[in-house]
C-alpha positions as CSV (number, residue, x, y, z in Angstrom):
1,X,25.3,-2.2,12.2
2,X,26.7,-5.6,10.7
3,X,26.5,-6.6,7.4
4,X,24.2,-9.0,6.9
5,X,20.9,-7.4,6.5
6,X,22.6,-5.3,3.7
7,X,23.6,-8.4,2.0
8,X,20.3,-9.8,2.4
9,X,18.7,-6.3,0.8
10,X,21.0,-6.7,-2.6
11,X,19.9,-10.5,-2.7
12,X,16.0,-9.3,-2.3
13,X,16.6,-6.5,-4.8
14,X,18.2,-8.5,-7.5
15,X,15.1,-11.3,-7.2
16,X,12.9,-8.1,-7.3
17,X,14.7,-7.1,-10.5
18,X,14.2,-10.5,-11.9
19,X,10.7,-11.2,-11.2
20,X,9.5,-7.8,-12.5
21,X,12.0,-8.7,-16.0
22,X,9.7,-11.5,-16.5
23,X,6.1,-9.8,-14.6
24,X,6.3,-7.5,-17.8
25,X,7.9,-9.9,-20.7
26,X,5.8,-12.1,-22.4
27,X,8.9,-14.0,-23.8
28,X,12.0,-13.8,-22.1
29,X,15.5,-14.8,-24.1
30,X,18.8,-15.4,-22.5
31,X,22.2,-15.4,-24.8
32,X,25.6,-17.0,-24.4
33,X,27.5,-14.3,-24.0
34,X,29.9,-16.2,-25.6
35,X,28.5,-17.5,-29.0
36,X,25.5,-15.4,-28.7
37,X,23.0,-18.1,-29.2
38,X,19.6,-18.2,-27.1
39,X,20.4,-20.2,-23.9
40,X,16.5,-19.9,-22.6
41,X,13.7,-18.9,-25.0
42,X,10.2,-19.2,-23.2
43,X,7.1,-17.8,-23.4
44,X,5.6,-16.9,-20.0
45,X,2.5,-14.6,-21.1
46,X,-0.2,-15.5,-18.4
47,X,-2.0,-18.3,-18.9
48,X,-6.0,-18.2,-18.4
49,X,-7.7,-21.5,-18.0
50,X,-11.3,-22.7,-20.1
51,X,-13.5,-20.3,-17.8
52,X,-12.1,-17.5,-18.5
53,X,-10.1,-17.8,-22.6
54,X,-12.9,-20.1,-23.9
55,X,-11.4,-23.2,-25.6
56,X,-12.2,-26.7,-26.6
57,X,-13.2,-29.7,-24.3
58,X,-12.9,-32.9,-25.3
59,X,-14.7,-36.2,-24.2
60,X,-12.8,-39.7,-24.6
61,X,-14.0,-43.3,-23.6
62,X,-11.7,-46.8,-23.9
63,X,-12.1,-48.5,-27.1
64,X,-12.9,-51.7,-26.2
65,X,-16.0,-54.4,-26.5
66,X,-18.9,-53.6,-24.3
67,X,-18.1,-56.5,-22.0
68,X,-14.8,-55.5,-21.0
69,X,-13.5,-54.0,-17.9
70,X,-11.5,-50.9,-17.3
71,X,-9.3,-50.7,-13.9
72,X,-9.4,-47.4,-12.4
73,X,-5.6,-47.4,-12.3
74,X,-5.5,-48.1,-16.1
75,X,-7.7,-45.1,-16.6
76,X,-5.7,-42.4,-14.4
77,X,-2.4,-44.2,-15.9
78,X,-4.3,-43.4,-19.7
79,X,-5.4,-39.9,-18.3
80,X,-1.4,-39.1,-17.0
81,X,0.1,-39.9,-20.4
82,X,-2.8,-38.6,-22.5
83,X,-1.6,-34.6,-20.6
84,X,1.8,-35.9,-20.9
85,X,1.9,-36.2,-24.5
86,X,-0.6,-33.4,-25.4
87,X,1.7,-31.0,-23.5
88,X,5.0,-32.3,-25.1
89,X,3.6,-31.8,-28.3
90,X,2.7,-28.1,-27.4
91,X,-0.9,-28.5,-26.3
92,X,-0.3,-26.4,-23.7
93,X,-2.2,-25.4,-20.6
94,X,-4.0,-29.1,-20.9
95,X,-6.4,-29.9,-17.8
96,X,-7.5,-34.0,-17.7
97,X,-10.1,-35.7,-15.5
98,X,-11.0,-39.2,-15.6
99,X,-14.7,-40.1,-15.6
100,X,-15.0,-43.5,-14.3
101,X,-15.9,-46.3,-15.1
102,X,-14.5,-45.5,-19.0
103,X,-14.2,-41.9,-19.7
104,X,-11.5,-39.6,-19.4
105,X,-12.5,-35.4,-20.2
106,X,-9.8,-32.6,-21.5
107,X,-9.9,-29.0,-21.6
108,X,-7.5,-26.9,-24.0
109,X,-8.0,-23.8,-23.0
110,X,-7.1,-21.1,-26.3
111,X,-7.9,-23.5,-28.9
112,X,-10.5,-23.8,-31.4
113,X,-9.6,-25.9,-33.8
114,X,-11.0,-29.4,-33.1
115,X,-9.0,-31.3,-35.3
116,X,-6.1,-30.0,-34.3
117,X,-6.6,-31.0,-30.3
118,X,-8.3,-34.8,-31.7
119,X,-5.7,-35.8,-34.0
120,X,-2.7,-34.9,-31.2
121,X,-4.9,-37.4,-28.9
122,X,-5.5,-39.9,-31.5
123,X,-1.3,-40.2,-32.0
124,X,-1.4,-41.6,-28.3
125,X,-2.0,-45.2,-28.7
126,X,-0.3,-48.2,-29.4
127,X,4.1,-48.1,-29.7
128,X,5.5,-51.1,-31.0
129,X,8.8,-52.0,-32.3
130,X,8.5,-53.9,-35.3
131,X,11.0,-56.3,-37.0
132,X,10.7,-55.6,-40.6
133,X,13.9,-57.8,-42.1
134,X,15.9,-56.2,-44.6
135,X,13.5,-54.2,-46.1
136,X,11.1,-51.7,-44.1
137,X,7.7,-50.3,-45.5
138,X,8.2,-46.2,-45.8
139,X,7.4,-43.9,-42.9
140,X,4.3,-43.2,-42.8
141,X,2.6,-46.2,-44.3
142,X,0.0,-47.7,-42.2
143,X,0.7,-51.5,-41.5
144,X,-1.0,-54.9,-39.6
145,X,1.4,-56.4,-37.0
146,X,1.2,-59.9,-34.9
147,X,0.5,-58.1,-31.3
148,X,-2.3,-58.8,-29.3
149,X,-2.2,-62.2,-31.1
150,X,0.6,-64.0,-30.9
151,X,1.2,-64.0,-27.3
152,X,1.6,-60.7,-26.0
153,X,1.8,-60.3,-21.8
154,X,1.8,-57.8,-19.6
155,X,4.3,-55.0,-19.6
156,X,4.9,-55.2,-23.6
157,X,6.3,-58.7,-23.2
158,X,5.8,-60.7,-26.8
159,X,6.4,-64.0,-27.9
160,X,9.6,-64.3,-29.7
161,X,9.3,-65.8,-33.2
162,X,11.7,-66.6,-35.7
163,X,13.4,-63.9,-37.6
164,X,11.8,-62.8,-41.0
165,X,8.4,-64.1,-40.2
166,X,7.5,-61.0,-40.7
167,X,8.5,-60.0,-44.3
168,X,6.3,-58.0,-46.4
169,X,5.6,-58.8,-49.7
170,X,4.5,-55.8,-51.2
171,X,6.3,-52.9,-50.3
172,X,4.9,-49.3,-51.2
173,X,6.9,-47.2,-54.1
174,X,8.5,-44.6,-51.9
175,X,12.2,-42.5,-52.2
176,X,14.7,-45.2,-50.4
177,X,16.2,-43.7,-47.2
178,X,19.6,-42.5,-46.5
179,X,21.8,-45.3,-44.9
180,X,23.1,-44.5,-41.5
181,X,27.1,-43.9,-41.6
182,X,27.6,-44.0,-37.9
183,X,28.7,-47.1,-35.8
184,X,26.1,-46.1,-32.7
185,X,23.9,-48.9,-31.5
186,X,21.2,-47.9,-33.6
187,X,20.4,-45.4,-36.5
188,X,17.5,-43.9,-37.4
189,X,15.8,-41.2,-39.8
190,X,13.6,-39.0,-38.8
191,X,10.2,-39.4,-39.9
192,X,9.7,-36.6,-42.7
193,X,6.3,-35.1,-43.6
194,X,4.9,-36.7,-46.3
195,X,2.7,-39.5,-45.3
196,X,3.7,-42.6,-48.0
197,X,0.5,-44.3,-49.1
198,X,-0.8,-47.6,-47.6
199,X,0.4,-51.3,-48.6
200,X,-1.3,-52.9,-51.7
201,X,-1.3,-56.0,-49.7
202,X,-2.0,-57.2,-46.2
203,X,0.9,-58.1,-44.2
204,X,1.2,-59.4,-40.6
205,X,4.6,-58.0,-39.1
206,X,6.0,-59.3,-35.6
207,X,6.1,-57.2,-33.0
208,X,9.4,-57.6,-30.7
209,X,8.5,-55.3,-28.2
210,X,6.0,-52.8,-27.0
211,X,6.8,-49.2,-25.5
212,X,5.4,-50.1,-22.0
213,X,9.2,-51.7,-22.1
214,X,11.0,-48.8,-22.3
215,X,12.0,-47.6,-18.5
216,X,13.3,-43.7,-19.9
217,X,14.1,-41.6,-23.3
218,X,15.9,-38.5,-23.6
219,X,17.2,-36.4,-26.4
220,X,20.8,-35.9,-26.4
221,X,23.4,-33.9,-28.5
222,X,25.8,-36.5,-30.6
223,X,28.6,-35.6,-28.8
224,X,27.3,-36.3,-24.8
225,X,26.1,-39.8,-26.5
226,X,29.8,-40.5,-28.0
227,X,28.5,-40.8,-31.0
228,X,29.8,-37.4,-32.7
229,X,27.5,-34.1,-33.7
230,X,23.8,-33.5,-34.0
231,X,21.1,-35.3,-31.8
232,X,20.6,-38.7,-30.7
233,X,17.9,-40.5,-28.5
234,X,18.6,-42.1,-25.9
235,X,16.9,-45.0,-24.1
236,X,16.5,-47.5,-21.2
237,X,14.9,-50.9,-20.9
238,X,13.3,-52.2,-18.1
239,X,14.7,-54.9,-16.3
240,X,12.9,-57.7,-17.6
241,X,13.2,-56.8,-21.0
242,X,17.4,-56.8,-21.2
243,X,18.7,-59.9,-21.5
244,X,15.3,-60.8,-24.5
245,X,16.4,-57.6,-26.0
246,X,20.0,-58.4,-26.6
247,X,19.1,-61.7,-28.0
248,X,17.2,-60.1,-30.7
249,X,19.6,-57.3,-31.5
250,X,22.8,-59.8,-31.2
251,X,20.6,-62.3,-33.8
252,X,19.6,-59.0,-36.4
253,X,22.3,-57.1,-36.9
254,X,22.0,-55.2,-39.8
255,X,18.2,-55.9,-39.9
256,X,15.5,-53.2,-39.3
257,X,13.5,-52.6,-35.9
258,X,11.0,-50.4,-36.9
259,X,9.2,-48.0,-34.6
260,X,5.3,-47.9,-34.9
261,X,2.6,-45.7,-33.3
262,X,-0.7,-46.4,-33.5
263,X,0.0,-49.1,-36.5
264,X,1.9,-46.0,-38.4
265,X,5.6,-46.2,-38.7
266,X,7.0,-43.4,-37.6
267,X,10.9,-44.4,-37.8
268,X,12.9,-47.2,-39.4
269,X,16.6,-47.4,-37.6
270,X,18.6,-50.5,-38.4
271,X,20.5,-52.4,-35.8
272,X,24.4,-52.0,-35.8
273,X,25.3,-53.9,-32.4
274,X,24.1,-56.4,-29.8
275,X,22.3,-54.1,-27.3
276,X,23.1,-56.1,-24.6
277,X,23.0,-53.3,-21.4
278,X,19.7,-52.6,-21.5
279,X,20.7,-48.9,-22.7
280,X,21.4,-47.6,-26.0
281,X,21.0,-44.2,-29.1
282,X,18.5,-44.2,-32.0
283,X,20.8,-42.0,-34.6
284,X,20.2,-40.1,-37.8
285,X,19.9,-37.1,-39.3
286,X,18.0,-35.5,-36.8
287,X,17.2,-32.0,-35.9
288,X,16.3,-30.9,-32.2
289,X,12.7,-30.5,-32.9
290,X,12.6,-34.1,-34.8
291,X,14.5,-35.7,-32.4
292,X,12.3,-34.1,-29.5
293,X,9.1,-35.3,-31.8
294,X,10.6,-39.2,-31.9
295,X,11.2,-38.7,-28.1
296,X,8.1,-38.1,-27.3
297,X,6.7,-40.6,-29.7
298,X,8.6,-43.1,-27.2
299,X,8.1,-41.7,-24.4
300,X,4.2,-41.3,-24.1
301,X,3.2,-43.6,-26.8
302,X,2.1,-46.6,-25.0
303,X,-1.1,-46.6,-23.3
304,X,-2.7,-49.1,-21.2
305,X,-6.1,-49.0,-22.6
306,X,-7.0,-47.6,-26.0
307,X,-9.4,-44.8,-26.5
308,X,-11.5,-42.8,-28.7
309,X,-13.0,-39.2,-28.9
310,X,-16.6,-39.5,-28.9
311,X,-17.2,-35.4,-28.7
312,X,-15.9,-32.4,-29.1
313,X,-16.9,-29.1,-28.7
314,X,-16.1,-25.4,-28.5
315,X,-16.7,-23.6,-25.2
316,X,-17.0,-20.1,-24.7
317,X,-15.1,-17.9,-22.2
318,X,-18.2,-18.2,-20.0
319,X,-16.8,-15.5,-17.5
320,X,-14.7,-13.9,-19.8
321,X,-12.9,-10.4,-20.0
322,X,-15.4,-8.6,-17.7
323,X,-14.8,-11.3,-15.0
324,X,-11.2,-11.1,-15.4
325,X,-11.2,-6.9,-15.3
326,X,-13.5,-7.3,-11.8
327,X,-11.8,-9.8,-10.6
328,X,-8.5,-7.3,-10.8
329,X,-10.3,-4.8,-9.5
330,X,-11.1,-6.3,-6.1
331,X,-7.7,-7.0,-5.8
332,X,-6.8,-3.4,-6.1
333,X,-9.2,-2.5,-3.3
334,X,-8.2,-5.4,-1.2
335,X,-4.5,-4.6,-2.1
336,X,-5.0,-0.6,-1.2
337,X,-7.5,-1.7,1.8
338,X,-4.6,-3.5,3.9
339,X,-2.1,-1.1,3.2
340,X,-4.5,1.8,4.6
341,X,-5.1,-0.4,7.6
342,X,-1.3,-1.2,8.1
343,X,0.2,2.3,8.0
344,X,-2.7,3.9,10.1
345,X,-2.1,0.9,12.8
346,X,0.7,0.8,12.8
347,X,2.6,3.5,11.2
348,X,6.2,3.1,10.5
349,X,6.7,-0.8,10.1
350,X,3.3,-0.6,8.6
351,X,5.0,1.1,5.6
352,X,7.7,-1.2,5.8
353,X,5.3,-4.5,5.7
354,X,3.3,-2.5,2.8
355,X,6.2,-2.5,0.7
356,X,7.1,-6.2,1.6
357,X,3.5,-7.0,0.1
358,X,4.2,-5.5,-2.6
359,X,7.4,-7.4,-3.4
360,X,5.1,-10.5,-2.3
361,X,2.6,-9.7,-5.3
362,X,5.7,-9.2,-7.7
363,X,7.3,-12.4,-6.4
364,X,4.0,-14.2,-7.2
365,X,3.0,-13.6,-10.3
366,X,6.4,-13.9,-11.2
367,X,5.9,-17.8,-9.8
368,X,2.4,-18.1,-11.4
369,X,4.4,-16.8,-14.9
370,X,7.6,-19.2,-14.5
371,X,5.8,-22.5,-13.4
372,X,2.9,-21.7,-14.7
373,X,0.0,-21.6,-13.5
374,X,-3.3,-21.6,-15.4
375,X,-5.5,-19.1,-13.8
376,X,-9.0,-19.6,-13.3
377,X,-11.6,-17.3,-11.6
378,X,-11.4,-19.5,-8.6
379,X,-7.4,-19.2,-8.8
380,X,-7.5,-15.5,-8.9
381,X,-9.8,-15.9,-5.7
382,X,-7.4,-17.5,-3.7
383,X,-4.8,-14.9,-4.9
384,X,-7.0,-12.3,-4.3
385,X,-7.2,-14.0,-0.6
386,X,-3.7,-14.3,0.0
387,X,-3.1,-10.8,-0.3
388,X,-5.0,-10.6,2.9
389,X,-3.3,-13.5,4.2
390,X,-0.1,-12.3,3.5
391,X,0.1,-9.6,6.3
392,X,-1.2,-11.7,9.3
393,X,2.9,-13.2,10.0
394,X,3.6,-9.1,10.0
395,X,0.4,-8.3,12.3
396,X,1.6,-11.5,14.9
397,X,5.2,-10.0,14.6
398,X,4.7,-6.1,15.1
399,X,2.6,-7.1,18.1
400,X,5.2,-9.2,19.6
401,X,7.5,-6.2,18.5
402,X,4.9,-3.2,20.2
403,X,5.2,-5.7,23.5
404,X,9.3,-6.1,23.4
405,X,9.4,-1.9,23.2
406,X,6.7,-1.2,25.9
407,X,9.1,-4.1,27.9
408,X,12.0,-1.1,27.6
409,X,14.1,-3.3,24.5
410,X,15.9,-1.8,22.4
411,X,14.5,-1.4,19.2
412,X,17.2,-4.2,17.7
413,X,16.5,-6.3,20.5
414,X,12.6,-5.8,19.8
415,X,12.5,-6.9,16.4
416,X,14.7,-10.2,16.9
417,X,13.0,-10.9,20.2
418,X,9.6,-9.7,18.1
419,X,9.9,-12.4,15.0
420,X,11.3,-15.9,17.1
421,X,8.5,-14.9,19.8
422,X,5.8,-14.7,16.9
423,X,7.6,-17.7,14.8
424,X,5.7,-20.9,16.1
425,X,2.2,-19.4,16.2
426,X,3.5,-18.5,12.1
427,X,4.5,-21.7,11.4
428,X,1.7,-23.5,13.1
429,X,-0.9,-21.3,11.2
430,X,0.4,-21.5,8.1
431,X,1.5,-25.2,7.9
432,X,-2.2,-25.4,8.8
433,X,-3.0,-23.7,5.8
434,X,-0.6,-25.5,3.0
435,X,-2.5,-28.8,4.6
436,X,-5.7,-27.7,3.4
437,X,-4.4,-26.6,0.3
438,X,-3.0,-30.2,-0.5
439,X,-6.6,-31.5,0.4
440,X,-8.2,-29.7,-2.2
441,X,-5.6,-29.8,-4.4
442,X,-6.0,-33.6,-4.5
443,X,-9.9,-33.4,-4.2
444,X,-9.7,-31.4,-6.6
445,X,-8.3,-34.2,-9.1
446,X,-12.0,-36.0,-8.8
447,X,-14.1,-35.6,-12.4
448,X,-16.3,-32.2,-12.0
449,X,-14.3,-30.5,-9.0
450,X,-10.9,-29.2,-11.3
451,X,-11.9,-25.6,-10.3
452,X,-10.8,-26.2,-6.4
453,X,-7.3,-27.0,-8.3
454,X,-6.8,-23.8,-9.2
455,X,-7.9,-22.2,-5.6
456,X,-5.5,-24.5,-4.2
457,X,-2.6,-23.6,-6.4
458,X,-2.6,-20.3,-5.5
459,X,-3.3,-19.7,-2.3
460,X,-0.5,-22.0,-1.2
461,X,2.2,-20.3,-3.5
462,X,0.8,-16.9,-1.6
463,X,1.3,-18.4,1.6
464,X,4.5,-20.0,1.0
465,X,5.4,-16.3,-0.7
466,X,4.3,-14.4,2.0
467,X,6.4,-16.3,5.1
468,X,9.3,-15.0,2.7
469,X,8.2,-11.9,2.6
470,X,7.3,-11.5,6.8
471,X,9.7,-13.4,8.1
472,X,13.1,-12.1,5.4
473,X,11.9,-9.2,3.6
474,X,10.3,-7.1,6.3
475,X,12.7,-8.2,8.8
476,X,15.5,-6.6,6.6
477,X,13.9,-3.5,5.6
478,X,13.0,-2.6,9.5
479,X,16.8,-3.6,10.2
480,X,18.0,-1.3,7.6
481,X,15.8,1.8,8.1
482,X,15.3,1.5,11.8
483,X,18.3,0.4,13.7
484,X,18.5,4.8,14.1
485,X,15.8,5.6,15.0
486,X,15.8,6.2,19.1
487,X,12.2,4.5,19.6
488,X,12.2,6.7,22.8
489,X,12.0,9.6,20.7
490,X,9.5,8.4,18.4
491,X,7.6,6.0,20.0
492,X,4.0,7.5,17.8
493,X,6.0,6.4,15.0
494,X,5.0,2.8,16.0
495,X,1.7,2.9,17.1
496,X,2.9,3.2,20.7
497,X,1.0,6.2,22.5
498,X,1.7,7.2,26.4
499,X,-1.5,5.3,27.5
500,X,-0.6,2.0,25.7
501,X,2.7,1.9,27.2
């Protein structure tokens, strides 16, 4: 007996171990052994979508004149940072469909406060970065500034004008902010939670920039940026917008770029360098979550087109708990119904596939946990129909396997010979069937038909499950418990009776 099938049963054993860890945590926690802080903190309770949990659905349409026209690829491109931004701000479990010619639907499944849902959509407009001179209005304060009018093309690209065209001349009453210390490219405060009150006075500030210019943002900790301890934001232009970028910085040095969302400022840093490699840090005082908040500000601020929430309204779980409890209770019976079938037909490795399916259950609702997946009724159904799926590799292989033994193999010869004789028909079948998940997976992306998603989803993680389970897991636990057993002896033990042979 080598090795290597025991090796193989510690390696399935510990993923076992870890699947069922998080199968029956609703938060898992990880600690540094060293510092004891909390090196993974997440929440992976199941997720239930809109049919099932009830929520809130939300209709949106662009906000523009009645005679204008709206691309389809500026409505998908709306739709994908819309879910982008919703989920970064912890709208989780967000499912987004765009309505053509204008429309773009959202489900939050769990929530029922509408205000809540509408005012994270609402922050998803318009990110400009704003040159405000010497002296900024306060974060918060709701302002007028020169884009749209003065020039502005396509990808963000505005106009250049002439430094301090843009000064206010009222400025709201409002705490002065701290002044940066460091010597970083640029340093910022974050925004705190009072919102200041409006300017007295109109003023017209120039935008430099919009965030469609922005090529990536991350959060980093002070000390990966060089720039010493806390958190810092990092960003990258796109190509186009360097060498104009480092003009303006190496011209306003000491001068504030303020950062604007939706005609709010949200951040005031100053400019300490010439940012003249396209890259550079936004620093302050900032805390992880605040940083992470400014991050996503930049990240998914900008939108192609803007757009308004014209309704809102609660939905029920219109299946609901009874659906759910049914829906578990076929699965049961379908779960128990193969097994019966397996052992009975074909005894022994049966028993040994039966316990493979179950590690292919535990294995997959640890996946639909970790990823996650938001189960709908129609995702449970393709669950539900994988479990039946997920014996046909063992029923091809224990044939090929019955065929090798009536052939006088040995039994080790039997199985190997068994699984690369039944391997292409495996691969062919279920390759088939991952195709036709991808179909309706991207089908299922078309206003009206999100419920095929969910279908989708899950059947392919069962079938991509279950050839690890046929083809590694039952292959090792017939290896293990069988490479003893004198077939010759036993031969009822695999279905094999004197007139079959």
């Amino acid at each position: 007996m080598t090795r290597r099938p025991y090796l193989t049963l510690v390696i399935i054993l510990i993923l076992v171990a870890l699947a069922l860890w998080v199968d029956l945590s609703k938060q898992i926690t990880v600690y540094n052994p060293i510092n004891n802080k909390p090196v993974v903190n997440r929440n992976v309770d199941i997720r239930l979508g809109l049919d099932l949990r009830g929520g809130l659905q939300v209709l949106m349409e662009a906000d523009l004149p009645s005679n204008a026209s709206v691309t389809s690829n500026d409505l998908s491109t709306t739709q994908r940072i819309l879910e982008n931004r919703a989920n970064a701000l912890g709208v989780s479990e967000v499912v987004m469909q765009s309505a053509p010619p204008n429309r773009i639907v959202a489900e939050f499944p769990g929530l029922q406060d509408p205000q809540e849902v509408v005012a994270a959509l609402q922050q998803t407009g318009l990110l400009e970065f704003v040159d405000f001179g010497s002296t900024p209005p306060g974060v918060g304060t709701k302002i007028e500034t020169d884009f749209g009018t003065s020039g502005a093309g396509p990808d963000g690209i505005v106009t250049p004008m002439p430094t301090g065209t843009a000064t206010a001349t009222s400025v709201p009453t409002e705490t002065p902010l701290p002044t940066p210390t460091s010597s970083a490219t640029a340093a910022a405060t974050p925004a705190p939670t009072a919102t200041a009150a409006p300017a007295e006075a109109a003023t017209i500030y120039h935008t430099v920039m919009t965030g469609s210019a922005l090529s990536s943002v991350n959060v980093e900790t002070g000390a990966a940026a060089g720039t010493g301890t806390g958190y810092v934001i990092a960003f990258a232009l796109k190509s186009n917008w360097i060498n104009q970028f480092a003009d303006y910085t190496g011209n306003n040095i000491g001068k504030i770029l303020g950062i604007v969302l939706d005609k709010t400022v949200i951040s005031t840093p100053s400019i300490n360098s010439k940012i003249d490699k396209g890259s550079g840090v936004i620093e302050g005082n900032f805390t992880q979550a605040s940083a992470n908040e400014l991050a996503v500000n930049l990240r998914y601020g900008s939108l192609p087109i803007p757009v308004k929430v014209v309704e809102s309204q609660s939905v029920g779980a219109t299946l609901g708990a009874e659906s759910v409890r049914r829906s578990l209770i076929a699965g049961i019976i379908g779960l128990l119904a193969v097994v019966l079938f397996m052992i009975i037909y074909y005894r022994l490795p049966g028993f040994v596939a039966s316990l493979a399916l179950i590690i292919y259950i535990i294995i997959s609702l640890f996946l639909f946990k970790l990823i996650p997946v938001v189960l709908s009724l129609p995702g449970i159904a393709g669950f539900v129909l994988s479990i039946g799926m997920a014996v046909d590799a063992n029923i091809l292989i224990f044939e090929r396997l019955k065929e090798e033994l009536r052939a006088g193999r040995t039994l080790r010869q039997a199985i190997d010979l068994g699984w690369a004789r039944a391997w292409l028909s495996i691969r062919d079948a279920n390759i088939s069937t991952l195709i036709t998940c991808v179909i309706l997976f991207i089908f299922g992306n078309t206003f009206g038909a999100s419920i095929v998603k969910g279908f989708a989803v899950t059947l392919s993680i069962g079938v991509i499950v279950s050839l690890f389970t046929a083809i590694i897991v039952t292959r090792t636990f017939l290896h293990i418990l069988l490479d003893n057993v004198k077939f010759t002896e036993h031969p009822r033990w695999f279905g094999i009776t004197e007139e079959s042979r």
